[in-house]
FIGU-52471 format. One record per residue (C-alpha): residue in three letters; x, y, z. Coordinates in pm, whole numbers, plus 50000, padded with zeros to 5 digits. Example, Ala and Ser with C-alpha at 12.3 -4.5 7.8 and 13.67 -1.06 7.14 Angstrom:
2
ALA512304955050780 SER513674989450714 
***
This chain:
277
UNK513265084851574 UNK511205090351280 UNK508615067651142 UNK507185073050771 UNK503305061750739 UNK502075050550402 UNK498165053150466 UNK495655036250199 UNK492245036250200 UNK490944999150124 UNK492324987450444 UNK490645007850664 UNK487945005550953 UNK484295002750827 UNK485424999650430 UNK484174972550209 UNK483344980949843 UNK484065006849592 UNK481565034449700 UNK483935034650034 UNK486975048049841 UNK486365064149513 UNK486355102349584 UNK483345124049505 UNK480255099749656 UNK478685102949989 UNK480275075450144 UNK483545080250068 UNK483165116450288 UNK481795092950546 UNK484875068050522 UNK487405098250491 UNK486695101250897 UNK487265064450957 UNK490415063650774 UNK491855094750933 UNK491005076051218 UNK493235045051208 UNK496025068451099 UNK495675093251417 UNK495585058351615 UNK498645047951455 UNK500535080451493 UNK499425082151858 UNK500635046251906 UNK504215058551783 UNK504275085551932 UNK503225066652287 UNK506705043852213 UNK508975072352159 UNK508985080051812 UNK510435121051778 UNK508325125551422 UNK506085108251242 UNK505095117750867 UNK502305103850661 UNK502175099650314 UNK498555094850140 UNK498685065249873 UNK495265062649789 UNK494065069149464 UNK494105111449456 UNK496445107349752 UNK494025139249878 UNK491805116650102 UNK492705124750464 UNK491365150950688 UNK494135173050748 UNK491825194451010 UNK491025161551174 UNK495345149051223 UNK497035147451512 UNK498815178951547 UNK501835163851555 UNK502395150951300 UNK502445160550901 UNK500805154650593 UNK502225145450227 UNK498865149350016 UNK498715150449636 UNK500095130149368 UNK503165124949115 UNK505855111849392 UNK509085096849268 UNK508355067149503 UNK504425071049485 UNK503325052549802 UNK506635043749991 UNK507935084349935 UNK510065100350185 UNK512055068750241 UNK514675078450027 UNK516205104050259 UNK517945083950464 UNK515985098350788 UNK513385070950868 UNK513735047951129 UNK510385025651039 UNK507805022650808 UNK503825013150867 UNK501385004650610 UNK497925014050781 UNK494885008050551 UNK497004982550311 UNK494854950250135 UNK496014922449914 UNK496874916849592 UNK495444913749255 UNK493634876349207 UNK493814874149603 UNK491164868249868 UNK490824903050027 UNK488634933150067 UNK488934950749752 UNK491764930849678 UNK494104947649353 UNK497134957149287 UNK497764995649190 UNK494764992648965 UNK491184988049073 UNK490604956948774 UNK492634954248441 UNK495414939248688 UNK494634902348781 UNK498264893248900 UNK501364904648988 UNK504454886649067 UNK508104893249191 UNK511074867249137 UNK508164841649101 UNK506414849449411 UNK502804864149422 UNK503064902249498 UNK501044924249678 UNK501144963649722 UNK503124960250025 UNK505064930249892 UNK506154956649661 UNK506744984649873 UNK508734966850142 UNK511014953149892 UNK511394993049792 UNK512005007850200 UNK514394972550239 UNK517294992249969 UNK516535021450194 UNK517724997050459 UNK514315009450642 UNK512044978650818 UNK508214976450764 UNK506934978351166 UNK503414977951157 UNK500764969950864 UNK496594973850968 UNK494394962450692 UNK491784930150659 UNK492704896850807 UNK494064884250474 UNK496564912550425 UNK497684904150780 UNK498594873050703 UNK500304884450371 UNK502424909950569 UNK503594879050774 UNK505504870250416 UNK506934901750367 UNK507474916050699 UNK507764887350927 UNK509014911351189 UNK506104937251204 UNK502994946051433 UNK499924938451240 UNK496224947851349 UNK493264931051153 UNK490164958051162 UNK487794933050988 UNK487714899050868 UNK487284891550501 UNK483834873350361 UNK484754883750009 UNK486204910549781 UNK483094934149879 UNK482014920350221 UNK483204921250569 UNK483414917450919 UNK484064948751063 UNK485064961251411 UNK483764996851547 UNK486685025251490 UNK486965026351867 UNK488374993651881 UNK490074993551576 UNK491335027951677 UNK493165011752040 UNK494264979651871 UNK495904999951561 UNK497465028651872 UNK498604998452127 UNK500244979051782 UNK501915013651682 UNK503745015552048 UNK505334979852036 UNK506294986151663 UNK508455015751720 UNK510774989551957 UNK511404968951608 UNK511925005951413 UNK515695001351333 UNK517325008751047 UNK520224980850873 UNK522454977850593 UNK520534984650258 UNK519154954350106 UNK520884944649750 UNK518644920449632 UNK518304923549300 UNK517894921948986 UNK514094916849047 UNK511644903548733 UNK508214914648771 UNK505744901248566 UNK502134910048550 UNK498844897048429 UNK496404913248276 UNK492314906548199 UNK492744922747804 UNK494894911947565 UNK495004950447436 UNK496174960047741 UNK499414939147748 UNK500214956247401 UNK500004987047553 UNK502274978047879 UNK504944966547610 UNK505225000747471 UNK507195011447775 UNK510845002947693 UNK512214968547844 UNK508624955247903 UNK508204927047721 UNK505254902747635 UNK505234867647746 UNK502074855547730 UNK498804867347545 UNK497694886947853 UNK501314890948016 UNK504604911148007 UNK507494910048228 UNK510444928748284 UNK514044931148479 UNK515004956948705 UNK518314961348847 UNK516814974349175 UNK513174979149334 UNK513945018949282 UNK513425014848929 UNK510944986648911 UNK508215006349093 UNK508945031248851 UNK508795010148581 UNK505764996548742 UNK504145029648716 UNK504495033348402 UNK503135005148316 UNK500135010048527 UNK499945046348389 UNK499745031348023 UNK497645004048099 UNK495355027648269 UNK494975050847993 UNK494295019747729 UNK490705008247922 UNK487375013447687 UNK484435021347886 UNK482234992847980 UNK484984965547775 UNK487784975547975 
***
């Protein structure tokens, strides 16, 4: 049995505002430990239920955040950026058995620690078919054509209760409780640590893969806090504007609307002014 970790930063033990997560300061060295500590808990916990291998792949930000000298030995390490499936890669080779998001938040306009979508501001909505979408709204809909199940998601209490939406069927472990987008409850990485490895154990009994999902065609839509920056998410081809601050698009499948989705996050990105956004 394999099991494919997507590990993000926000989500994890002890982190509440941007100084936590954006590489380079003091105490995001501090917070690297922390969050190479949920994931060793969670790779443990797999490993405790029976899982043969158990690959992580970094999603935050650099995607060079963990301390590979610090991992379990037994498992391994995707680090570094430019993935055809960005957070969710490795799923596409028909090998995994299970999926965890460990360190995932909630979405854009959302109560949540540090609460965004792909993009720390500029982003203040996202939604799929309708529905309000978070980052792992987005990536479970990706592993579900894979016909791979989301097992086990650790993050703040609010993204626990969003994975109930998306993953009804997974283990979820809260490691602090939400005040407000920079404030928290937090539990000591010890606990955190045996709640995330006992979770990780029980998940690997729900860690079977199905038929691949054919849900689409999906629309995504997204909101934005610039008007500039909608005009420069419309420059990718088949995004279109439908609202001052909004564009929207179709995509056939999930594969290619977090593509798409990059792209659009890439250009939007790339359009903010210093200081006006």
């Amino acid at each position: 049995m394999k099991i494919l970790i997507s590990a993000d930063m926000e989500g994890a033990t002890g982190v509440t505002w941007p100084g936590d997560v954006v590489p380079g300061s003091g105490q995001w060295e501090r917070c690297r430990h922390l969050f190479t500590s949920d994931v060793n808990a969670a790779v443990a916990g797999f490993f405790d239920g029976g899982a043969d291998e158990v690959v992580i792949n970094e999603a935050h930000w650099s995607m060079r955040n963990l301390l590979l000298e610090q991992l379990d030995e037994r498992a391994r390490l995707l680090t570094g950026r430019h993935k055809d499936l960005s957070m969710v890669e490795g799923v596409q080779h028909g090998d995994v058995d299970g999926v965890a998001f460990v360190g995932y938040h909630t979405g854009a306009g959302t109560e949540g620690v540090l609460a965004h979508t792909y993009l720390p501001n500029s982003i203040t909505g996202v939604w799929v078919n309708g529905d309000r979408a978070s980052e792992g709204w987005l990536n479970s809909l990706v592993v579900e054509e894979y016909g791979v199940p989301v097992v086990l998601v650790t993050g703040d209490d609010r993204t626990a209760l969003d994975a109930h939406r998306y993953a009804p069927s997974a283990r979820t472990v809260a490691v602090k409780d939400y005040v407000s987008r920079y404030a928290a409850v937090c539990r000591p990485p010890a606990r955190t640590a045996a709640d995330i490895r006992a979770a990780a154990k029980d998940a690997v009994g729900v860690a079977v893969r199905h038929e691949p999902a054919q849900a689409g065609p999906f629309v995504i839509e997204l909101e934005l806090d610039a008007e500039h920056l909608a005009g420069a998410a419309a420059i990718v081809p088949g995004v279109e504007r439908t609202g001052e601050r909004r564009v929207a698009y179709t995509s056939p499948t999930m594969y290619e609307g977090i593509r798409c989705f990059k792209a659009v996050t890439t250009l939007v990105s790339s359009a903010v002014e210093e200081q006006y956004g």
